[in-house]
Structure formats: structure tokens, C-alpha cells
C-alpha positions as a Markdown table, in Angstrom:
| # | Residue | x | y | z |
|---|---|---|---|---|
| 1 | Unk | 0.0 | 0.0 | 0.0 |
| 2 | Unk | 1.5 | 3.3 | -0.9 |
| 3 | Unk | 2.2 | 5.6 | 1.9 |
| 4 | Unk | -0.6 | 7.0 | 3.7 |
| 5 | Unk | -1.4 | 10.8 | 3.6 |
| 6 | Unk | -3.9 | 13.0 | 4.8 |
| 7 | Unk | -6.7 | 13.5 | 2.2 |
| 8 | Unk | -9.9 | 13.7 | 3.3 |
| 9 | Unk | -12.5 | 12.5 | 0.4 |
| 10 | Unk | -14.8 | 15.3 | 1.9 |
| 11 | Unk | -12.2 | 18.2 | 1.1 |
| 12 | Unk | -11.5 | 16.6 | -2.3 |
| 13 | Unk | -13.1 | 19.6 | -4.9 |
| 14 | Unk | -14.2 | 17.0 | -7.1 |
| 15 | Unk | -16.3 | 15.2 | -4.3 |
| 16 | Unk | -17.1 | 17.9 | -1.5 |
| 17 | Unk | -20.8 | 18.0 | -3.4 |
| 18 | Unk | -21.2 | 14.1 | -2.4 |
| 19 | Unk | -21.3 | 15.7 | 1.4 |
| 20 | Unk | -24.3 | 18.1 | 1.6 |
| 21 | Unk | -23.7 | 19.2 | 5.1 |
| 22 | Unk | -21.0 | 21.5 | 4.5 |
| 23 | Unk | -19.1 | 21.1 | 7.6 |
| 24 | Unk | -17.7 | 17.5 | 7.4 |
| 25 | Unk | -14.9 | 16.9 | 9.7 |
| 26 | Unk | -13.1 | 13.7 | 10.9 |
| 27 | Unk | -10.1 | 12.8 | 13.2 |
| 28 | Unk | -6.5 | 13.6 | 11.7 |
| 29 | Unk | -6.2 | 9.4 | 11.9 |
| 30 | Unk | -9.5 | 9.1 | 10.3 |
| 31 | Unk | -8.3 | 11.3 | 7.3 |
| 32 | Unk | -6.0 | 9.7 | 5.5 |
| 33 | Unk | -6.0 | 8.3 | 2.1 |
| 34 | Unk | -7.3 | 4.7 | 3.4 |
| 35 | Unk | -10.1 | 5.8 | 5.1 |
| 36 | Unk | -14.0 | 6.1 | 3.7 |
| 37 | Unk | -15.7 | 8.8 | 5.4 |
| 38 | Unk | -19.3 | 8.8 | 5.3 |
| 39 | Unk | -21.9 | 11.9 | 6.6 |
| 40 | Unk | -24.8 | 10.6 | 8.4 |
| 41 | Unk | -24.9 | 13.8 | 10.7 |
| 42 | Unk | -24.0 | 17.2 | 9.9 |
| 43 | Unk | -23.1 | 20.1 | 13.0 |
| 44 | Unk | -23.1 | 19.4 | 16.6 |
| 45 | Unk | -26.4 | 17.9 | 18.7 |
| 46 | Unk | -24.9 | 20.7 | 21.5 |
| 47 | Unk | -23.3 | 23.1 | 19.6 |
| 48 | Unk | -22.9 | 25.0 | 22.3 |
| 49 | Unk | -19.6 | 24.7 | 24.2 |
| 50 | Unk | -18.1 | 27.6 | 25.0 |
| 51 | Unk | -14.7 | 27.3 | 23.5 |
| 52 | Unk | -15.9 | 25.5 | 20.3 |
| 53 | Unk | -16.6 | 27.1 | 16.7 |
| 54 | Unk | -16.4 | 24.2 | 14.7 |
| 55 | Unk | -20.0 | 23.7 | 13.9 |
| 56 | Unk | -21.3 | 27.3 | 15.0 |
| 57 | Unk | -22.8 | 28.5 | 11.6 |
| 58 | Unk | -24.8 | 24.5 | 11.0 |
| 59 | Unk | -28.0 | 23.5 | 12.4 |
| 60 | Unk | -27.8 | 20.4 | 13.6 |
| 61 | Unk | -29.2 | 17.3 | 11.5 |
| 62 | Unk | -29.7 | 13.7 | 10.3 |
| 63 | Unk | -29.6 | 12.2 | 6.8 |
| 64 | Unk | -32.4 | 9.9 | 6.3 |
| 65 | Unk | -31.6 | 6.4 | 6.1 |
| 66 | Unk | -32.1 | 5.7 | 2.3 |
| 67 | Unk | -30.7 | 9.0 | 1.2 |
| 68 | Unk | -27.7 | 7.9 | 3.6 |
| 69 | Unk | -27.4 | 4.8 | 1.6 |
| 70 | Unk | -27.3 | 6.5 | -1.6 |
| 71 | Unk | -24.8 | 8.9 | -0.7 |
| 72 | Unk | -22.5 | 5.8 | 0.6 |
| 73 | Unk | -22.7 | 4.2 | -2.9 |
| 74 | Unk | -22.1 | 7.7 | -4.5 |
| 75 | Unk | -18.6 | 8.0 | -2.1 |
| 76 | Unk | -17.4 | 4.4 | -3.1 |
| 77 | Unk | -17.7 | 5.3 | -6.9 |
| 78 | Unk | -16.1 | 8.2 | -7.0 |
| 79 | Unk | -13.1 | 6.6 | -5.2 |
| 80 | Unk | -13.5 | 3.8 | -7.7 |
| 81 | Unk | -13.3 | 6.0 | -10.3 |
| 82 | Unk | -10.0 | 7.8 | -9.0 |
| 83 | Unk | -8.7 | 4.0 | -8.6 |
| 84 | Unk | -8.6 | 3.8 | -5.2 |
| 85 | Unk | -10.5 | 1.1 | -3.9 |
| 86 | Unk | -7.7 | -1.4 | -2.8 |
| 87 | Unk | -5.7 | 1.0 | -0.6 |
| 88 | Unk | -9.2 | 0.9 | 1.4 |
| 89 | Unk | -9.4 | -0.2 | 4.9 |
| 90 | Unk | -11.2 | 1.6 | 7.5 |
| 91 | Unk | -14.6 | 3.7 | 7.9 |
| 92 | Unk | -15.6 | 7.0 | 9.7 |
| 93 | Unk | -19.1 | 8.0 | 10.3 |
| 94 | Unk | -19.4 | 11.4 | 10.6 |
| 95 | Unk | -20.0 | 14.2 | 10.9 |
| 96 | Unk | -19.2 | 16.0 | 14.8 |
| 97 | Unk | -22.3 | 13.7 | 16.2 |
| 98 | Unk | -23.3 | 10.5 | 15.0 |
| 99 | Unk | -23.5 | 8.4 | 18.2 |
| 100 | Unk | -26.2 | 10.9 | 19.0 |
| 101 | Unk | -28.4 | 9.2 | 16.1 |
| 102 | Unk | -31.0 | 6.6 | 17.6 |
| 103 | Unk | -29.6 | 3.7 | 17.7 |
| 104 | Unk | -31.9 | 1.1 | 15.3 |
| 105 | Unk | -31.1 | 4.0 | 12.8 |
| 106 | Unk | -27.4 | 4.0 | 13.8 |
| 107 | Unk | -27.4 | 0.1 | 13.3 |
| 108 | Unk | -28.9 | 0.0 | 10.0 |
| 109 | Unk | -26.4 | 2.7 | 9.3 |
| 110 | Unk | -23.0 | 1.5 | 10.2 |
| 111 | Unk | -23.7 | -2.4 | 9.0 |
| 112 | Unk | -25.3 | -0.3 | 5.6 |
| 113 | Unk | -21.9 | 1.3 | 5.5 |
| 114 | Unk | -20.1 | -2.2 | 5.5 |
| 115 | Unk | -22.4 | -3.8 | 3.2 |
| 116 | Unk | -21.2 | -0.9 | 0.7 |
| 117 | Unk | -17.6 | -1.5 | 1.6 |
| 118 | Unk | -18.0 | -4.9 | 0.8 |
| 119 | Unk | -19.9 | -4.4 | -2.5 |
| 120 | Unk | -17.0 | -2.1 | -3.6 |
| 121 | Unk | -14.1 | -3.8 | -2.5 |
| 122 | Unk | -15.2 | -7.3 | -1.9 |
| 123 | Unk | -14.3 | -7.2 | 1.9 |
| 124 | Unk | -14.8 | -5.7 | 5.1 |
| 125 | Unk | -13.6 | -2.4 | 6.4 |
| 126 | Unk | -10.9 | -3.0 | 9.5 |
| 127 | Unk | -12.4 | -0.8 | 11.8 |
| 128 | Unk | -15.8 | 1.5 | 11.8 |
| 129 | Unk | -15.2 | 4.5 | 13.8 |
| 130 | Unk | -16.9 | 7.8 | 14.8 |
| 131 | Unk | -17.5 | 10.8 | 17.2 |
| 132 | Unk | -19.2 | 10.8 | 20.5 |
| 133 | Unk | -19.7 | 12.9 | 23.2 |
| 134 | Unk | -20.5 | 12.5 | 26.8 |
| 135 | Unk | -24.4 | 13.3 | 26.5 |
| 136 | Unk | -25.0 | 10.8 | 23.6 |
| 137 | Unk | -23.3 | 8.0 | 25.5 |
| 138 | Unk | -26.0 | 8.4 | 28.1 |
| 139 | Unk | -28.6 | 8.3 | 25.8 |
| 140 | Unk | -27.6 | 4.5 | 25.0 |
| 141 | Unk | -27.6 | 1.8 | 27.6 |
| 142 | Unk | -24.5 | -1.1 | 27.5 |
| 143 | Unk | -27.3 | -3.3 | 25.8 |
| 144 | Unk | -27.4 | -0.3 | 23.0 |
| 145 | Unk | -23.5 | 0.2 | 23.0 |
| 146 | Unk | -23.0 | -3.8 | 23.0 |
| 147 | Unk | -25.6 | -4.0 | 19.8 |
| 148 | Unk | -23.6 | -1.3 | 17.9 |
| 149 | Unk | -20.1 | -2.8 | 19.0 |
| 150 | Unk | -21.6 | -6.5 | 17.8 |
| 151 | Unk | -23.1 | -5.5 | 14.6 |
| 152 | Unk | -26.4 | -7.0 | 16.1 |
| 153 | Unk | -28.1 | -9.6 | 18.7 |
| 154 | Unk | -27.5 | -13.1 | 19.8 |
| 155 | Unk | -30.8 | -13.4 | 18.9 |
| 156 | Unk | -31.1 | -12.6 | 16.0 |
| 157 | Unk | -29.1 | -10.5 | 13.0 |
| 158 | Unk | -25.6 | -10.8 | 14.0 |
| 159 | Unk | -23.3 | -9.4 | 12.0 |
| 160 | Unk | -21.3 | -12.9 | 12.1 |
| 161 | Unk | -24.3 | -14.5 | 10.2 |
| 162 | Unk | -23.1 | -12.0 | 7.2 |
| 163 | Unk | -19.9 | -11.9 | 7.4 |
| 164 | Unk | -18.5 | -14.8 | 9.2 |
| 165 | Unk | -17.4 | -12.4 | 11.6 |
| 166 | Unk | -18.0 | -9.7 | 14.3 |
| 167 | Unk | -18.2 | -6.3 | 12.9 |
| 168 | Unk | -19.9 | -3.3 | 14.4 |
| 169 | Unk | -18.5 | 0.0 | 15.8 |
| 170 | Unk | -15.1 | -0.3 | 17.0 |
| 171 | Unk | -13.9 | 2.9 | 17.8 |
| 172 | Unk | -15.1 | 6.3 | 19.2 |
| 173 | Unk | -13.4 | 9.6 | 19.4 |
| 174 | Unk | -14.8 | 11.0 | 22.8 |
| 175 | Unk | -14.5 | 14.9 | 23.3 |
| 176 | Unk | -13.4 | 14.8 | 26.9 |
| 177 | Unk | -11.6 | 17.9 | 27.1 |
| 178 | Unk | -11.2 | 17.7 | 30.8 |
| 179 | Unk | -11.9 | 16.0 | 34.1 |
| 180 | Unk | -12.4 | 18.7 | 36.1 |
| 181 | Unk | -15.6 | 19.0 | 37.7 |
| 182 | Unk | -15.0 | 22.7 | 38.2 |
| 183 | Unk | -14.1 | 23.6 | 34.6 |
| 184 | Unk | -17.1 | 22.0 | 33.6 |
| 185 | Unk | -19.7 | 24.7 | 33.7 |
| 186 | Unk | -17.0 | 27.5 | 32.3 |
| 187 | Unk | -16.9 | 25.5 | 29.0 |
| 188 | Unk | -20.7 | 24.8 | 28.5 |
| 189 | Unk | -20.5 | 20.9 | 28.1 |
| 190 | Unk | -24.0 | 20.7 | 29.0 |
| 191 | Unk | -23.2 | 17.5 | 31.6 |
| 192 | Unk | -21.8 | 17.3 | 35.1 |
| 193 | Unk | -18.6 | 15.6 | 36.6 |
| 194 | Unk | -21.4 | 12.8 | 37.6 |
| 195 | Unk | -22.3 | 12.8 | 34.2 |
| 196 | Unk | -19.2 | 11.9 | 33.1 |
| 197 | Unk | -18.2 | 9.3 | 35.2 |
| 198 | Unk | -21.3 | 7.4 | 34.5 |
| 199 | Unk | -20.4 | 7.8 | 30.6 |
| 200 | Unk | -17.5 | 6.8 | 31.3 |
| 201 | Unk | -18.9 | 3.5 | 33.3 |
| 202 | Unk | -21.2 | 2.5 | 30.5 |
| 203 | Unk | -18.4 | 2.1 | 27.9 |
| 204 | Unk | -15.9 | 0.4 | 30.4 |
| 205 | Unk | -19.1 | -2.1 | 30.8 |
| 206 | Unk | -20.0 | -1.9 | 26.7 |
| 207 | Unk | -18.0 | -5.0 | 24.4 |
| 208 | Unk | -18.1 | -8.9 | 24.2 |
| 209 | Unk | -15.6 | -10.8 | 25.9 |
| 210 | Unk | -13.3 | -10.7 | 23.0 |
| 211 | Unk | -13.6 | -7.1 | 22.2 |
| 212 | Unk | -14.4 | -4.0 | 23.8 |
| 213 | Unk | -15.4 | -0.6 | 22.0 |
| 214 | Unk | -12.2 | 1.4 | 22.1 |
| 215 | Unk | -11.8 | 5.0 | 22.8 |
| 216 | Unk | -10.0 | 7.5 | 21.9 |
| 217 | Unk | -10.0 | 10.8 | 24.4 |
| 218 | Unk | -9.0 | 14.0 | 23.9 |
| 219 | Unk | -7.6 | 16.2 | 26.3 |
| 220 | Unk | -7.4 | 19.8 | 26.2 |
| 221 | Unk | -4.1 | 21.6 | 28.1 |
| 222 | Unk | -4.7 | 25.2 | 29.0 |
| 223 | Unk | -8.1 | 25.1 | 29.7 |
| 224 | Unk | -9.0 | 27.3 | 32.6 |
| 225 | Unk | -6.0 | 29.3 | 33.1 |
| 226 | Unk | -4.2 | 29.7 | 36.1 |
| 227 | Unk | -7.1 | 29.0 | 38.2 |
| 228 | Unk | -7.6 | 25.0 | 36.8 |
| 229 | Unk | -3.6 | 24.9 | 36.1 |
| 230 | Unk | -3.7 | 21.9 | 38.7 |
| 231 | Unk | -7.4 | 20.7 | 38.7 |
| 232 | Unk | -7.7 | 20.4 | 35.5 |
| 233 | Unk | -4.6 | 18.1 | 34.8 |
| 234 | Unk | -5.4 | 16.2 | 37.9 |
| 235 | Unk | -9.5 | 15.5 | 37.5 |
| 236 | Unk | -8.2 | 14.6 | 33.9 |
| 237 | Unk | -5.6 | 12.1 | 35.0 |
| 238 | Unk | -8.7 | 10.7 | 37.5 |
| 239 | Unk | -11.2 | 10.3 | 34.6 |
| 240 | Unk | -8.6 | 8.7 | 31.9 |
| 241 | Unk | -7.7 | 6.3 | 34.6 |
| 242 | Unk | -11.3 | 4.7 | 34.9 |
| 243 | Unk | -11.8 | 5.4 | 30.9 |
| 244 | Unk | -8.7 | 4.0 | 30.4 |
| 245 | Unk | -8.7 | 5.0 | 26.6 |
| 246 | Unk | -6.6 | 3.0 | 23.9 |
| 247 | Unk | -5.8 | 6.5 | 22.3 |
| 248 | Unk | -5.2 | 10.2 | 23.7 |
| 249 | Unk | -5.4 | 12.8 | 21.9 |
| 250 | Unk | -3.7 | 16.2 | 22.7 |
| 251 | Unk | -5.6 | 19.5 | 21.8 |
| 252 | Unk | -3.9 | 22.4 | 23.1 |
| 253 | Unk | -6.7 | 25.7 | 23.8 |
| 254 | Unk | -6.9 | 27.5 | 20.6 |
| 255 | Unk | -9.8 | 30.4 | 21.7 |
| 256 | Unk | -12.2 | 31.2 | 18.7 |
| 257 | Unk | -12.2 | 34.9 | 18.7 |
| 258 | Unk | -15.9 | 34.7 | 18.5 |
| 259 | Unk | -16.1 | 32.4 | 21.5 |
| 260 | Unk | -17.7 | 32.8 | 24.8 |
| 261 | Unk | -14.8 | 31.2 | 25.8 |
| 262 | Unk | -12.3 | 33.9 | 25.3 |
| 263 | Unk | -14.7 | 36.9 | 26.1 |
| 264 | Unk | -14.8 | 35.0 | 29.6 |
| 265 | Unk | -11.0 | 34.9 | 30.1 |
| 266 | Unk | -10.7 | 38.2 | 28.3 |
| 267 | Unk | -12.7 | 40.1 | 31.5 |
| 268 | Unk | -11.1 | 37.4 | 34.1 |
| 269 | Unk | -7.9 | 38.6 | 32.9 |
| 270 | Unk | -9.1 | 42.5 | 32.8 |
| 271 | Unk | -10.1 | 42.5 | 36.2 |
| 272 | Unk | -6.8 | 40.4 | 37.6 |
| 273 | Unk | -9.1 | 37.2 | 38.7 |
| 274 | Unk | -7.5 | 35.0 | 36.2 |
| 275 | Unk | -4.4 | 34.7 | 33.3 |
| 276 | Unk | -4.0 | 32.6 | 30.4 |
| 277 | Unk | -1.3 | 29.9 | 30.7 |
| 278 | Unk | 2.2 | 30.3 | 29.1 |
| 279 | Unk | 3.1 | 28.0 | 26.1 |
| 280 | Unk | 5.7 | 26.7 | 28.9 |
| 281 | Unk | 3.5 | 26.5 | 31.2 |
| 282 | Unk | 0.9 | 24.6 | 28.9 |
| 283 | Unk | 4.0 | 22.0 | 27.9 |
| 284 | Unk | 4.2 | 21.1 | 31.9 |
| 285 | Unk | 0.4 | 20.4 | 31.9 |
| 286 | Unk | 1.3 | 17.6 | 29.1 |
| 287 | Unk | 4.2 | 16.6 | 30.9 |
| 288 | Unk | 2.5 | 16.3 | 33.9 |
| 289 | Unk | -0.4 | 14.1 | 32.1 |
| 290 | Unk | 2.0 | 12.0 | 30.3 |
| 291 | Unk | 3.6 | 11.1 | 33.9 |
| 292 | Unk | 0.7 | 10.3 | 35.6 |
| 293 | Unk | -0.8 | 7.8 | 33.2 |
| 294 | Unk | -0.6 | 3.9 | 34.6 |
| 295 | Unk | -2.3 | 2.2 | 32.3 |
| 296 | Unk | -1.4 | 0.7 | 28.6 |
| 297 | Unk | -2.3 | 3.3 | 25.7 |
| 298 | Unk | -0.9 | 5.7 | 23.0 |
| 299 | Unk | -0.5 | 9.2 | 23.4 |
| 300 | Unk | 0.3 | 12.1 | 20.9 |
| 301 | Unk | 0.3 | 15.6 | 20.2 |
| 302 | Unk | 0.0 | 16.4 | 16.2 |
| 303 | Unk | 0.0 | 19.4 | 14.2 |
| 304 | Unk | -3.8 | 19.6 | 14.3 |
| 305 | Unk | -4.5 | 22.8 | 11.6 |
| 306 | Unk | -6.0 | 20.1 | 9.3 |
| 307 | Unk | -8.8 | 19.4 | 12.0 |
| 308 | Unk | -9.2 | 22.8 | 13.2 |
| 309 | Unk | -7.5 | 25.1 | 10.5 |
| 310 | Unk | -5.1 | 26.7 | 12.6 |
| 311 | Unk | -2.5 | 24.5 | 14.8 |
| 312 | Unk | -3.0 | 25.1 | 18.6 |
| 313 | Unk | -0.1 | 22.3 | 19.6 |
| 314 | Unk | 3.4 | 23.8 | 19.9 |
| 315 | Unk | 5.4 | 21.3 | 21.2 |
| 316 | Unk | 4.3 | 18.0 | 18.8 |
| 317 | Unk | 5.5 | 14.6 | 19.4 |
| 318 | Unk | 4.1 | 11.2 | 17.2 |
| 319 | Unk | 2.1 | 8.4 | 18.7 |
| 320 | Unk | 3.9 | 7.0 | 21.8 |
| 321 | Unk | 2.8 | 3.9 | 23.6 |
| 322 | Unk | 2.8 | 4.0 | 27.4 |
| 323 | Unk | 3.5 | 0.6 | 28.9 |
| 324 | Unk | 2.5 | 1.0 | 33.0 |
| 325 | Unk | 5.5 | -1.4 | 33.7 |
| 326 | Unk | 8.5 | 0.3 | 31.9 |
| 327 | Unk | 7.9 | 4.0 | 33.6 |
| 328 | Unk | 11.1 | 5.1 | 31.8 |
| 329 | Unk | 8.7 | 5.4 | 28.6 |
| 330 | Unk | 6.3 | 8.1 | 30.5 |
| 331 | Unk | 9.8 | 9.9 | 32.2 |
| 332 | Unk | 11.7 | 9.9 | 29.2 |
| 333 | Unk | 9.1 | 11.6 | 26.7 |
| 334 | Unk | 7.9 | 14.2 | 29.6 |
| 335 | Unk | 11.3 | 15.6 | 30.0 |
| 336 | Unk | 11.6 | 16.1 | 26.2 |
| 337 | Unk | 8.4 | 17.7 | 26.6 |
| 338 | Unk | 9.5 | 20.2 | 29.3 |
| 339 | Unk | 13.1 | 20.6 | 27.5 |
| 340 | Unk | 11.4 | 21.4 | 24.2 |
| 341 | Unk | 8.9 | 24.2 | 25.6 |
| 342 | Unk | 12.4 | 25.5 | 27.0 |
| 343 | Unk | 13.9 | 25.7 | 24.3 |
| 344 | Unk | 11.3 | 26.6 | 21.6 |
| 345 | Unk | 11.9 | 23.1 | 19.8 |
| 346 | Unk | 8.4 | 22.3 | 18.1 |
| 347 | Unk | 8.9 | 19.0 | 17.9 |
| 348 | Unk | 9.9 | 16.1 | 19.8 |
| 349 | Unk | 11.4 | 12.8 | 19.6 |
| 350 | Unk | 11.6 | 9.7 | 21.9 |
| 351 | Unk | 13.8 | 7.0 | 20.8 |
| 352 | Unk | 11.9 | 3.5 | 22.1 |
């Protein structure tokens, strides 16, 4: 397979039409050249965080089921047409909210997109993936998350019946932010701390005994200021140690000027209550996260302009697996962190 790169069908000029919503977005590892991404939502269910412009000028909304189907087919083509079907091997539903769509619908959608797969490519897709939030994970049980991880029942319309195998949603990007409690109501997430820790107990309980649907968190350094500069990293730490997330994601604060966010912090900082972090003060945050993880998963920091058009992360470093027993790992790549933010390095290296 040649050498994967970072081309999102959906930004393609000669395909953004076969995406009606307008405002398609996926993961930076859900948008390279070997990934299908589908729109079955368009904007945010919430829409409303404080900090958060990505959806702001798109109402919120749902493609019907058959037209859904048809635009799938439509997607497959047109990569069939540029040649590309055999570098294909994974699928992202998007847009920013699909787990929010009920979850029959959902279902019929996700196994629809790997019936389409298959019809295209004559097999199945490696891994189905998509965005989640902390409210729609509470509006599915375990026995909803268990019958979108399986690809169906035991009792009826498994997904092994059709493809000899399991299949169903593997992976979801969760928008976690942070695990303060406190921080909570200054960035409008529209749950609690309680919330999220029963979100959080739902997916631990979600999966079969072979399988489990993985996560993949993102965290948020800098939010808060000066006043969260130590609750946020620590109720973060507390909730991605009971999520326990395959993947972590690193978003540093980039304030939307238009944001309720920043007009917040703008008077806090005005009237001497609160500052905005440093960038070396921000580094320390992800130093101090990477340190206090203690369970197995992969951890990077990316140049993230293609997910939010401008790059908020300036100190970067590649995927890096954290192994709980080999702590050299977690001390190694947090004192390149700190030396780099020292420095002015961008980007850093840890030699495994």
C-alpha cells in the first residue's frame, strides 16, 4: 500500500458535493488516504460549548436512512473512479455527532456502511469509527453500545451471520476535554462531573468478551487558566484512569475569537481574577499528564491545523505507547516535553 497521507475525500473539490452538510470533519487518523468517510450527521447535537466554533454557523441534522445509503454508494464510486478502492481499509461516520443518532437508525447505518464497503471492495472495512460525546453515550444503555459494537443480537441479525465475523462500531473519538468538575460549567459541556463518570462506566461495561469498544480521548491543556492549572490536569488524570482510553489525543486551547470562551477569560484577565497559561507553562500540563498515566495506551500531540484550520499544539511529538510497567517510557518523553517548551523546539522525539 502506498504511503498514507492525509486527504480527506470530503475536502476533495471533485467530491465535497457528495457531502451536503458542508461542515464534514473527521479525526486527523481518520483522514488519510485509506479511510472512507461517510456523513450521516451534519453540525453538533450541543453546539454550544463555550470554547468550540467548529459547527457554530450549521443547524444540527440527520440524513435519512435511504438517502444515507445512496450517498455511501455515491462516495465508493467516486473513489472507484480515481482508482482507489484497494488501498481501502477503514470507515468514519461522521460528521461531529453521530453516536447521538438513535440507535436502530445508527445500526442499520453503520452495517449499511459495511455492506457498501464490501460491494465495492469485496471485503470488510478494518475498523468502523466515529464521534461521540459524553451526553449521547448516556442516551444508549450497555445493551445499546453492545448491539452497535456487535453489529447486532444473539438473537437474531448478528453481523457474524453476514460476514462470518464480528463487525460493528469499533472505535469512538470522545470529546473529553477535561476532568475537572469545576471547569465544567465555564466551558458549557452541557453534563456534570457525575455525568461523566457514569459515561465513562457505560463504555468500560459496553464490548463482548473478545472485544471491547475502544476510545480514543482527547484532552485539552490550558483550559481554565491559572485557576484550573492543577485541577484540570489532575481530574483529567482521575477520569482517563477509569476510561482507560486506547488513544489520547492532545488539543492544546486555541480560543475562537468569536467564543464565549475567550470573552470569559478576556474580562477574568481584565479584572486580575485569572491569566492565560504560558506555552511553557501549557508544555508542563502535558508533561505532567504523560507522567501520571498507569495504564497501557498511545499518546500524541500532532499538528492539528488540518482538524481545526489553525495549529494550537506547539510542542508535537508522534504516537507514543505508554506501557505501565516500563515507567522510563512516561519519564523519558515528559522531560523532552519540558526541554522542548524551554527551548522553543516544536517538535519532539523519543527514541523507544
Amino acid at each position: 500500500m502506498a504511503d498514507l497521507i492525509l486527504d480527506p475525500a470530503y475536502k476533495r473539490e471533485d467530491m465535497q458535493d457528495l457531502y451536503p452538510g458542508g461542515d464534514m470533519n473527521a479525526p486527523l487518523a481518520e483522514q488519510t488516504s485509506n479511510v472512507v468517510q461517510l456523513e450521516l450527521t451534519k453540525g453538533c447535537s450541543w453546539n454550544k460549548c463555550s470554547y468550540c466554533g467548529l459547527f457554530e454557523t450549521t443547524k444540527f441534522g440527520e440524513m435519512d436512512y435511504y438517502d444515507f445509503r445512496v450517498h455511501a454508494s455515491q462516495v465508493f464510486k467516486a473513489l472507484g473512479r480515481r482508482g482507489e478502492l484497494d488501498g481501502l481499509t477503514r470507515l468514519f461516520i461522521g460528521s461531529g455527532d453521530a453516536l447521538s443518532v438513535e440507535t436502530e437508525k445508527l445500526q442499520k447505518a453503520i452495517q449499511g456502511s459495511i455492506n457498501e464497503f464490501w460491494l465495492h471492495t469485496q471485503r470488510v472495512p478494518k475498523r468502523v469509527a466515529m464521534y461521540a460525546s459524553v451526553p449521547n453515550v448516556l442516551t444508549k444503555t450497555v445493551e445499546d453500545l453492545n448491539f452497535l459494537h456487535c453489529g447486532g443480537s444473539c438473537y437474531g441479525g448478528c453481523s457474524k451471520d453476514d460476514w462470518g465475523e464480528r463487525i460493528g462500531l469499533e472505535l469512538i473519538y470522545l470529546g473529553l476535554e477535561t476532568g475537572d468538575g469545576g471547569l465544567l460549567p465555564k466551558l458549557n459541556k452541557n453534563y456534570t462531573e457525575k455525568d461523566m463518570y457514569e459515561a465513562i462506566k457505560r463504555l468500560r461495561k459496553a464490548g463482548t468478551v473478545q472485544s471491547d469498544i475502544n476510545v480514543s480521548a482527547f484532552v485539552m491543556p490550558g483550559l481554565g487558566g491559572e485557576n484550573h492549572r492543577q485541577s484540570h490536569i489532575q481530574g483529567t488524570l482521575d477520569a482517563l484512569r477509569m476510561l482507560r482510553p486506547k488513544f489520547i489525543n492532545i488539543m492544546t486551547i486555541s480560543e475562537d475569537p468569536k467564543s464565549r470562551y475567550k470573552r470569559e477569560m478576556d474580562r477574568e484577565v481584565e479584572a486580575g481574577t485569572n491569566r492565560r497559561l504560558t506555552e511553557i507553562e501549557t508544555s508542563e500540563q502535558i508533561a505532567d499528564l504523560v507522567e501520571g498515566l498507569d495504564f497501557e495506551t498511545t499518546i500524541g500531540c500532532f499538528d492539528n491545523s488540518m482538524y481545526l484550520g489553525r495549529d494550537s499544539n506547539k510542542v508535537k511529538f508522534r504516537s507514543v505507547k505508554i506501557d505501565p510497567v516500563l515507567r522510563e517510557t512516561h519519564k523519558k518523553l515528559a522531560d523532552r516535553i519540558r526541554t522542548a517548551a524551554q527551548t522553543g523546539e516544536t517538535e519532539v522525539s523519543v527514541a523507544m
